[in-house]
N, C-alpha and C positions, 0 to 999 in steps of 0.2 A: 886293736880290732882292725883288719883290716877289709877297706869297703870295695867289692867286684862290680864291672857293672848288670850284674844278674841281682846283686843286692840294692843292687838304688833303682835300676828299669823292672822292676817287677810288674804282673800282668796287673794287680791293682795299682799301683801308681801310674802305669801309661793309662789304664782306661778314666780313674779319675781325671788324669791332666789332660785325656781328651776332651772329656766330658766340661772340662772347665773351662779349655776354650772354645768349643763351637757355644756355651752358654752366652759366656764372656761376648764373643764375637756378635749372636743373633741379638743382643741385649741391647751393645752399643751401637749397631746399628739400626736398630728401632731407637735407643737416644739420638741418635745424631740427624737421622733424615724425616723421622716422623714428628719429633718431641724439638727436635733445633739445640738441642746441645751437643755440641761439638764437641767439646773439651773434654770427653770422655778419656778421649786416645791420645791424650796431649801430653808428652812430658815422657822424662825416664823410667820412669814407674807408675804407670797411669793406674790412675784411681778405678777406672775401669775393671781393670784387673785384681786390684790391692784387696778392694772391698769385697767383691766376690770370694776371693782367696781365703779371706779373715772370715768371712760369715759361713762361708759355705764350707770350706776345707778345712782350714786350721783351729774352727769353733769344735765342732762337731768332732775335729781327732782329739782336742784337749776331753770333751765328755769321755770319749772312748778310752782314752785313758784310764780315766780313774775307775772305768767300770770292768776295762777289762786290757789291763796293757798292751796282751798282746794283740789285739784287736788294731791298734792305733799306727796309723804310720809311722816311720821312724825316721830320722830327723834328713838321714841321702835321700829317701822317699818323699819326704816334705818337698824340696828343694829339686828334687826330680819336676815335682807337680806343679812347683811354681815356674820352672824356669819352660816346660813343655808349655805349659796355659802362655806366659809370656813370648816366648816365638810363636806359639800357634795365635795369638791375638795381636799382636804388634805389626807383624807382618801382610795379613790380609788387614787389619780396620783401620791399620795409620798408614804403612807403608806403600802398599798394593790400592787401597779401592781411595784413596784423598788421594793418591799423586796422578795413577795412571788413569783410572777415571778421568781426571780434569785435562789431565795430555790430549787424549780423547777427545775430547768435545770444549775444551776453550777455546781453540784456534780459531772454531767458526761461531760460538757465541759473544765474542770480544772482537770480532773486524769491526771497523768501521772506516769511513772516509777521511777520518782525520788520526788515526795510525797507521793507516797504508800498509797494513799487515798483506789485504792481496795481492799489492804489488809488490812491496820488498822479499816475503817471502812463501808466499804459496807457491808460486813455481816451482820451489823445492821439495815443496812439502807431497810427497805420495801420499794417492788416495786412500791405500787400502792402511794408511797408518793414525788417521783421525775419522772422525764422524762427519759425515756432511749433514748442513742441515735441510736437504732437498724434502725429505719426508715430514718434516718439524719433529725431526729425535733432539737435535741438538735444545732447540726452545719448549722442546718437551720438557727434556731430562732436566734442564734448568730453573725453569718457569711451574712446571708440575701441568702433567697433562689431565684437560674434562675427562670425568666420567666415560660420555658418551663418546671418545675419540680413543679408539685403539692404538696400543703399542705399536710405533715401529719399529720391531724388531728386525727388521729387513737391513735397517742402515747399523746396523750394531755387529751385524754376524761378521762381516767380512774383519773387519780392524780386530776384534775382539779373539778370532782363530790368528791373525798374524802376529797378536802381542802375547797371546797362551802357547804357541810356537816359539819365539822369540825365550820367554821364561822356560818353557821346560826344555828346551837347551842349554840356557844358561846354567837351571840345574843341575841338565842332567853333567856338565861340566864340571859341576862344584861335586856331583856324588862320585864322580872316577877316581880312583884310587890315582894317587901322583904317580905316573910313570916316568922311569929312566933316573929312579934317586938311589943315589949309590947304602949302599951297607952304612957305610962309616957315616952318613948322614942319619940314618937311621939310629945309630948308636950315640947320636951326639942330641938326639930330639930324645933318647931314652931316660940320657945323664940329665936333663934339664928336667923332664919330666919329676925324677927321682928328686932334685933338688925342692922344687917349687914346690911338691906334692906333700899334703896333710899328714898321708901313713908312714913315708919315706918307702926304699925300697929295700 
């Protein structure tokens, strides 16, 4: 049998593994900043995802199974959905909002007088690349701001269009097709393909 990627990306498996991760996503981050457990997103296989996956997807396609086979995903299809849910959850809850978040706004919630972070390196540091904490965004975001004291979202706009700038050039980098690679390069990524691959060629 051999598997196309029309047979493993089908429209029910993209829209489940969407579906699994903006869940996924909206879930662990109500764990993590509302409830304090972090450790959602932690590890190579975050539990985050594992259990979702096993209750929600791979529960419900073993029923479907027995009730009606063809009804059930199929095992590229499975594997489609976990590994879509897995980048689309890994990336934005561990990768993206723990790292660049804190880039963001640690540099002016962690100064102080006795790491001389202002003078060793703020001069280098451009504005429109961290958060200042002129508004109290920074000891906002950290601390959790009252009720009664509105978001500053004023001090967030600027850094946050120069880092979503930054990433969708990087991406758009990584989606260009490689130019300038010769044939014979192409026929040597083919052989290898052919080798390594489940169906053969």
């Amino acid at each position: 049998m051999s598997i196309t990627s029309s047979s493993v990306a089908t429209s029910r498996a993209v829209l489940i593994g969407l579906a699994l991760a903006i869940t996924v996503n909206l879930f662990s981050l109500a764990g993590s900043y509302h409830m304090g457990y972090r450790n959602l997103t932690f590890g190579h296989i975050d539990f985050g995802l594992l259990i979702p996956f096993l209750i929600g997807v791979l529960g419900p396609n073993i029923l479907l199974k027995f009730i009606r086979p063809s009804w059930g995903l199929r095992y590229p299809e499975l594997l489609f959905v976990f590994c879509l849910g897995w980048i689309g959850f890994t990336v934005p809850g561990w990768g993206l909002l723990n790292y660049l978040v804190n880039i963001m706004v640690e540099a002016h919630y962690y100064v102080s007088s006795e790491n001389q972070w202002r003078a060793l390196f703020f001069p280098y540091l451009p504005d429109w690349v961290v958060i200042s904490d002129g508004a109290g965004a920074v000891t906002g975001y950290c601390q959790g701001i009252r009720d009664a004291i509105p978001i500053p979202w004023g001090a967030w706009v600027i850094p946050v269009l120069w880092w979503f700038s930054f990433f969708a050039g990087l991406h758009a980098v990584g989606l260009c097709p490689p130019s300038g690679s010769s044939s014979r390069q192409g026929e040597r990524s083919a052989v290898l393909f052919c080798l390594f691959s489940r169906s053969g060629c």
